[in-house]
C-alpha positions as CSV (number, residue, x, y, z in Angstrom):
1,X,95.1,83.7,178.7
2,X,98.8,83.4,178.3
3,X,98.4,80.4,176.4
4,X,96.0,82.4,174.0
5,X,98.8,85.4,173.6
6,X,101.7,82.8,173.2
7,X,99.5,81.0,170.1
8,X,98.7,84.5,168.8
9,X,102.1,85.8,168.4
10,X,103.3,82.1,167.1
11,X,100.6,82.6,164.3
12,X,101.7,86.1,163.4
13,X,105.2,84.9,163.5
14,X,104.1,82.5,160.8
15,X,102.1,84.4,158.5
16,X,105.8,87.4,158.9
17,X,107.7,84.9,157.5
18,X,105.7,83.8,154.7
19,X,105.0,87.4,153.6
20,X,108.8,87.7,153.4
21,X,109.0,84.3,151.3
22,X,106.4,85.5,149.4
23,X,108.3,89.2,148.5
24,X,111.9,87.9,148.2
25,X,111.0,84.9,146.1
26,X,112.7,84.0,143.1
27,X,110.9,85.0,139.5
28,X,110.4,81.9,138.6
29,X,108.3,80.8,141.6
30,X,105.2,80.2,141.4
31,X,103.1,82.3,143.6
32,X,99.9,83.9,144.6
33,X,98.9,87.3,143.0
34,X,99.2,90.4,145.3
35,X,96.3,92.1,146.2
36,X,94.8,95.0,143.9
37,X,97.3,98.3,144.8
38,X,94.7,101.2,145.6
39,X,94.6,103.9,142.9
40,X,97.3,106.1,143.4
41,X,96.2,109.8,144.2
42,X,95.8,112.5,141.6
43,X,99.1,114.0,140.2
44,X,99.2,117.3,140.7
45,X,101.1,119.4,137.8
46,X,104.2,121.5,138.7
47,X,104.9,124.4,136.9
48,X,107.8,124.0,134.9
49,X,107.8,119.9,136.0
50,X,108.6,117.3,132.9
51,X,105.7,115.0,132.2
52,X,106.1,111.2,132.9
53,X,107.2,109.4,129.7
54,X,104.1,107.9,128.1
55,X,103.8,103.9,128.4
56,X,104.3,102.4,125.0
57,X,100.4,101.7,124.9
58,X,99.3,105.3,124.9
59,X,102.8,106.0,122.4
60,X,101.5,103.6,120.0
61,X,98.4,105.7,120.2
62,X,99.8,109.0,120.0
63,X,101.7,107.5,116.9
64,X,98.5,106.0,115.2
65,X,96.9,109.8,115.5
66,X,99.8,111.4,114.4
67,X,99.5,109.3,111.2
68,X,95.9,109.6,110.9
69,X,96.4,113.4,110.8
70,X,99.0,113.5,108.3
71,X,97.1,110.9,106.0
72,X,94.5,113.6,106.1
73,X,96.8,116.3,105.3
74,X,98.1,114.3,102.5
75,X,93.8,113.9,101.3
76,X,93.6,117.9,101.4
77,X,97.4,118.4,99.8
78,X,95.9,116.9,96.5
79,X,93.1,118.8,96.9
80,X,94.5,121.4,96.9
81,X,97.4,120.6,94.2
82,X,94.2,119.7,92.1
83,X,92.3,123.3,92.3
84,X,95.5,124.8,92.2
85,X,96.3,123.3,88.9
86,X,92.8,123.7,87.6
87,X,93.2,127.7,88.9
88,X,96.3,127.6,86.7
89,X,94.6,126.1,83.6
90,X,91.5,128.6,83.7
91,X,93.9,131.7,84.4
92,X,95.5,130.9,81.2
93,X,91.8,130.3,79.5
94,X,91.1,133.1,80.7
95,X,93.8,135.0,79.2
96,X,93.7,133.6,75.8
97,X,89.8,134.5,75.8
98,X,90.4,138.0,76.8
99,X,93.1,137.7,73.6
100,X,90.5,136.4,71.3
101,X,88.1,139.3,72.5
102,X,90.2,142.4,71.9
103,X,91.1,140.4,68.6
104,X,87.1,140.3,67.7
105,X,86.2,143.7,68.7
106,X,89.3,145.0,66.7
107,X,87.9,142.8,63.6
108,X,84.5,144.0,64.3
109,X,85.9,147.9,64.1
110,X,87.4,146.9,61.1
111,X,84.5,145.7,58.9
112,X,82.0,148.6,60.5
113,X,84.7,150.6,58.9
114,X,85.0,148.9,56.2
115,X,81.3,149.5,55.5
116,X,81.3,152.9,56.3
117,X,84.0,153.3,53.6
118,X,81.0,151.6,51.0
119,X,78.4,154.0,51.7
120,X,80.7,157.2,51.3
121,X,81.6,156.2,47.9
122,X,77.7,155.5,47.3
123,X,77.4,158.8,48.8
124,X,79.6,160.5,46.6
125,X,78.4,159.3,43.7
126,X,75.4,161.2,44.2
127,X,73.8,158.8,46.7
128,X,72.3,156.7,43.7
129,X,72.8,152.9,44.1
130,X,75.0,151.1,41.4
131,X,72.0,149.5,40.0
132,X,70.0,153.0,39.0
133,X,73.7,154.4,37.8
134,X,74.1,151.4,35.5
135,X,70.3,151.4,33.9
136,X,71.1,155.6,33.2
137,X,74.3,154.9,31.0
138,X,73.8,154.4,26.9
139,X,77.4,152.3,26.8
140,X,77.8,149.1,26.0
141,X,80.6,148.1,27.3
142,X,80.5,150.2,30.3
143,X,77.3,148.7,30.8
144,X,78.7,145.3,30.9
145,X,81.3,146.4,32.8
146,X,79.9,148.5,35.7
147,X,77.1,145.5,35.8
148,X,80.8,143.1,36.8
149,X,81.6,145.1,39.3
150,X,77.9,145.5,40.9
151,X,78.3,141.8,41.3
152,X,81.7,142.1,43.0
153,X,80.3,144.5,45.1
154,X,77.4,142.6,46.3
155,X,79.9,140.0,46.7
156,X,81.8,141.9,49.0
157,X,78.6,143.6,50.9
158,X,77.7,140.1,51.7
159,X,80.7,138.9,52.8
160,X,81.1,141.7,54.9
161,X,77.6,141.5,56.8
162,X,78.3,137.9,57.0
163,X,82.1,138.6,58.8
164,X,80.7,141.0,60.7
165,X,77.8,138.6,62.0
166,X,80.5,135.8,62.6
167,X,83.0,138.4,64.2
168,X,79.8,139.2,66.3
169,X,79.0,135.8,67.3
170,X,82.6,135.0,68.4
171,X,82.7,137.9,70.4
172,X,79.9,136.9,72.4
173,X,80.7,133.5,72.9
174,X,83.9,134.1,73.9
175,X,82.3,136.6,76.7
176,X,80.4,133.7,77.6
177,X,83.2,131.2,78.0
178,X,85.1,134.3,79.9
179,X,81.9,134.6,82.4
180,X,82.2,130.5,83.1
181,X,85.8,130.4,83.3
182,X,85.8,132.9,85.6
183,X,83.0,131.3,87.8
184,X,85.0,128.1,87.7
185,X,88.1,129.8,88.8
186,X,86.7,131.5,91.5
187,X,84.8,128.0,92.5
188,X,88.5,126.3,92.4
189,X,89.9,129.6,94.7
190,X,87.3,128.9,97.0
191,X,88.7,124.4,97.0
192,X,91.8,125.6,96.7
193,X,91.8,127.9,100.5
194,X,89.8,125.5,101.7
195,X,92.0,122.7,101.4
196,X,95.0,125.1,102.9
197,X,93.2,125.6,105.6
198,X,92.4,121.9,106.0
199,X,96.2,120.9,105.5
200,X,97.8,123.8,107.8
201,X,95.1,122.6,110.6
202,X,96.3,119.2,110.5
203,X,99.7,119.5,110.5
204,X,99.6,122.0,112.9
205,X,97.7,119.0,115.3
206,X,100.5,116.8,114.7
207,X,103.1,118.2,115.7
208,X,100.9,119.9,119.0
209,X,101.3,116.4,119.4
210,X,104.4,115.8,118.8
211,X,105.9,119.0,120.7
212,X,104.2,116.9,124.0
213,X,106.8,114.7,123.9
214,X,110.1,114.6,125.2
215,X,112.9,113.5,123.4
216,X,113.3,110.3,124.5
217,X,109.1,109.7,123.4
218,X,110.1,111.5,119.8
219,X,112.8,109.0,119.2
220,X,110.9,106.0,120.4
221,X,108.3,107.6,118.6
222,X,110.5,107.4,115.3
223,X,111.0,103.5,116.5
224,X,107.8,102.8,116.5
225,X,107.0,104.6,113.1
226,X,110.0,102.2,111.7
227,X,108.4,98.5,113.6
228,X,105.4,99.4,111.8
229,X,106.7,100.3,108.3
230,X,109.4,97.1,108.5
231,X,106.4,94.9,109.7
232,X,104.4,95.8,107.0
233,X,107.5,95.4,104.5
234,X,108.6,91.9,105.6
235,X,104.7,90.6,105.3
236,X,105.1,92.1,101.6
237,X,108.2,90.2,101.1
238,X,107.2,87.1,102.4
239,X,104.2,86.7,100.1
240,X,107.0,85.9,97.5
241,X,106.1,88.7,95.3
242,X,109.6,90.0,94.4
243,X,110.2,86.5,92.8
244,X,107.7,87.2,90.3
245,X,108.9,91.1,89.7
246,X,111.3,90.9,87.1
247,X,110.7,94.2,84.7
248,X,112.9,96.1,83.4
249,X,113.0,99.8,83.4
250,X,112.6,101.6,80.3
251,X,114.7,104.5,79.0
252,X,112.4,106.8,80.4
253,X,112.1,104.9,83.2
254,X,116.0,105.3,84.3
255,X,115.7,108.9,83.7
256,X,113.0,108.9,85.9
257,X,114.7,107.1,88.1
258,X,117.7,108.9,88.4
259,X,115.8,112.2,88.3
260,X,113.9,110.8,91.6
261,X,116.8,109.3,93.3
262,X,118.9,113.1,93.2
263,X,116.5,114.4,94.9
264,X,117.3,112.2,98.0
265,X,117.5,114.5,101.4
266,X,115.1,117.4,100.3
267,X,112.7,118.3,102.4
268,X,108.9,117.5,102.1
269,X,106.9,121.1,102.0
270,X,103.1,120.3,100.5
271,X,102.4,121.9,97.3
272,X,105.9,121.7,96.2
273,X,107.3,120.7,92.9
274,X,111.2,121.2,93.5
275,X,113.7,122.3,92.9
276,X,114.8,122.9,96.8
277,X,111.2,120.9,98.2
278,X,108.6,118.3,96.8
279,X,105.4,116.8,98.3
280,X,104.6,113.2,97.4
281,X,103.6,113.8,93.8
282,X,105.3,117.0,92.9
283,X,108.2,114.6,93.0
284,X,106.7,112.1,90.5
285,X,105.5,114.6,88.2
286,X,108.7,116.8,88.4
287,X,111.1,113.4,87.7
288,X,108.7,112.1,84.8
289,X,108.6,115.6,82.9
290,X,112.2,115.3,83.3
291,X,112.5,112.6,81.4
292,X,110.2,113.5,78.8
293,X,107.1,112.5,80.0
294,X,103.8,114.4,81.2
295,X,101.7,113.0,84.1
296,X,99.3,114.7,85.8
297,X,99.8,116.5,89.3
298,X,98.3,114.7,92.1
299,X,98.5,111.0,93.2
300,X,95.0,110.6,92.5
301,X,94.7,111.5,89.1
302,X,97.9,109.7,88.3
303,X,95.9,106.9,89.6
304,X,92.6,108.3,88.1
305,X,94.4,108.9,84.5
306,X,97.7,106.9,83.9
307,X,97.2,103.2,82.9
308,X,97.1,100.6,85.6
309,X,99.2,97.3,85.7
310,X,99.5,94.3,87.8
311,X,102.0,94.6,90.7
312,X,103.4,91.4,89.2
313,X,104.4,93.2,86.4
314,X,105.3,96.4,87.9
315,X,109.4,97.4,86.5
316,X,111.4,100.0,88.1
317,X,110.2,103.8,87.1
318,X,106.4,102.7,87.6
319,X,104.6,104.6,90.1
320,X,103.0,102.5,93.3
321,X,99.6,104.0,94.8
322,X,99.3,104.0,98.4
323,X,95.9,104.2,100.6
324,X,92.1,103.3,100.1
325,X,92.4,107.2,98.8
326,X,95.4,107.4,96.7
327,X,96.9,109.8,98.5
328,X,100.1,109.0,98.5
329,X,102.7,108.0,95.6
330,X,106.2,106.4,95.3
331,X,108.4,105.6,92.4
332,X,109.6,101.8,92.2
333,X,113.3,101.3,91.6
334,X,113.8,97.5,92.0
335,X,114.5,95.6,94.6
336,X,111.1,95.8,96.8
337,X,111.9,99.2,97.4
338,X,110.3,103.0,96.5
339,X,111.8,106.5,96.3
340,X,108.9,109.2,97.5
341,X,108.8,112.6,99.8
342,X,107.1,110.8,103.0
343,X,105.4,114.0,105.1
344,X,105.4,116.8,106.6
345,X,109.0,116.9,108.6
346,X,110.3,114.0,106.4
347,X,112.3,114.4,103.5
348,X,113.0,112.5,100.0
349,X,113.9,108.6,100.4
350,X,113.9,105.4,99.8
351,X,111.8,103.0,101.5
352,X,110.0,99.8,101.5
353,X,107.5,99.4,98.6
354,X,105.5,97.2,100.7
355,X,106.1,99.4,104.3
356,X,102.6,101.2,103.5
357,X,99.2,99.9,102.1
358,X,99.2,99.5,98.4
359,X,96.0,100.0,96.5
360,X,97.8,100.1,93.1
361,X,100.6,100.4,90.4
362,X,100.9,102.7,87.0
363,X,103.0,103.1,84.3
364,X,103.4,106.5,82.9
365,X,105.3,105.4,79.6
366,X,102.9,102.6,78.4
């Protein structure tokens, strides 16, 4: 029995001291892995406690969500620059028909008067018609003349029913085009909240998300956001396709430029078209119109509507596509690099032409 107890401790002596070997070796021995640790109990939540930083995992996630959701508000942002346009379009139709409709009833007042004023004189000259006046006189010449002037006047009568008719016709065919301009603008009021709503929910997820964080997750956040957009750049670069961009902006496309580039530092707000604020392609509209050049409002009908060129052949001033969707848009000014108004809590800069999926380039002075 003492023999036993003597082995007993010599064997747990053993197995102590290779436990400590095993903890306090050096990292770059080789050695067996440690059990699975039990899950650790349930955290219970503190009021007023600050949350454990996220792991860089579940960061990269909260990123990739964040950018999902602004993506989206970028899709409803054009749809909603787009009805907004097409609201502002069909208020102005509207206008000029209402124009053209006070202009047709006045016309129509006027020739109903105009032909009131022909059968008083009839009337007054004892309610006999020209014809039966003429056939009772014995003159000539009077004959020959009043018989002119039945002609003029038949002349006239005719024109006048006719004018009338057409002033008629007008009238209700600008009512017409009234009634459908007015059910189109109400359809594009109805896109147009719709896609505000759509937008304002979205954003307002994103930064619920980002509010989560603390400070030290927001700016490793931002690093993350960077990685991605420099990772994507560099594969860009390295395909060699700066070595065959070699275009040249043209006049316009400076002014463009230079438009684009002053606008550095202001804020992105979506639906904005400057001066203090621009969204994506309020800035590319606002810096092509001022140098001369009209392009429509959203990056998707700039992409829809504008010619398209090869990316090999894209020159400074040209407009780059980003997204399956086109809902983003940057101007090229040379040198693999884009100015454009980013997001939501971004504001105008330059970045990488290459730092976001391209789907496609235009040129809005070919």
């Amino acid at each position: 029995m003492h023999r036993r107890r003597i082995a007993t401790a010599a064997a747990i002596a053993v197995v102590s001291a290779l436990t400590a070997l095993t903890l306090f070796a050096s990292p770059g021995t080789a050695h067996a892995a440690p059990d699975p640790q039990p899950e650790p109990p349930a955290s219970v939540t503190v009021p007023g406690a600050m949350a454990p930083p996220a792991p860089s995992a579940s960061l990269e996630a909260v990123r990739l969500r964040i950018e999902e959701l602004y993506g989206q508000a970028a899709s409803a942002t054009d749809a909603y620059n787009l009805a907004e346009e097409r609201t502002r379009k069909q208020s102005a139709e509207l206008v000029t028909l209402a124009e053209r409709m006070a202009a047709g009833e006045a016309r129509i007042e006027e020739l109903k008067n105009r032909a009131g004023a022909a059968a008083r004189a009839q009337y007054r000259g004892g309610g006999l018609p020209p014809e039966a006046q003429l056939a009772l006189t014995d003159d000539p010449q009077l004959f020959l003349d009043g018989l002119g002037r039945i002609r003029q006047g038949q002349k006239a009568t005719t024109d006048l029913i006719g004018e009338l008719t057409q002033a008629q016709a007008d009238l209700a065919a600008y009512s017409k085009d009234a009634g459908l301009q007015w059910e189109k603008l109400e359809e594009n009021r109805v896109k147009r909240e719709k896609a505000r709503k759509e937008i304002t929910e979205k954003i307002a997820e994103a930064r619920k998300l980002e509010d989560k964080l603390q400070k030290e997750e927001l700016e490793r956040l931002l690093q993350l956001e960077r990685q991605a957009q420099q990772q994507a750049q560099a594969q860009w670069l390295g395909s060699g396709i700066l070595q065959e961009i070699d275009g040249r902006a043209s006049e316009q496309g400076k002014k463009a430029i230079a438009f684009a580039t002053a606008q550095i530092g202001k804020p992105y707000v979506w639906g904005a078209e400057g001066p203090a604020s621009y969204d994506c392609s309020g800035l590319t509209q606002t810096a092509w119109a001022a140098a001369g050049r009209g392009i429509p409002r959203t990056s998707q009908e700039q992409w829809r509507l504008l010619p398209r060129i090869d990316i090999r052949d894209m020159r400074p001033g040209d407009l780059i596509i980003y997204h399956s969707d086109a809902s983003h848009v940057g101007m090229y000014v040379g040198n693999g690099s884009i100015v454009h108004a980013p997001r939501p809590g971004r504001h105008v800069t330059l970045a990488g032409a290459g730092s976001m999926r391209i789907l496609g380039v235009v040129r809005p002075d070919r």
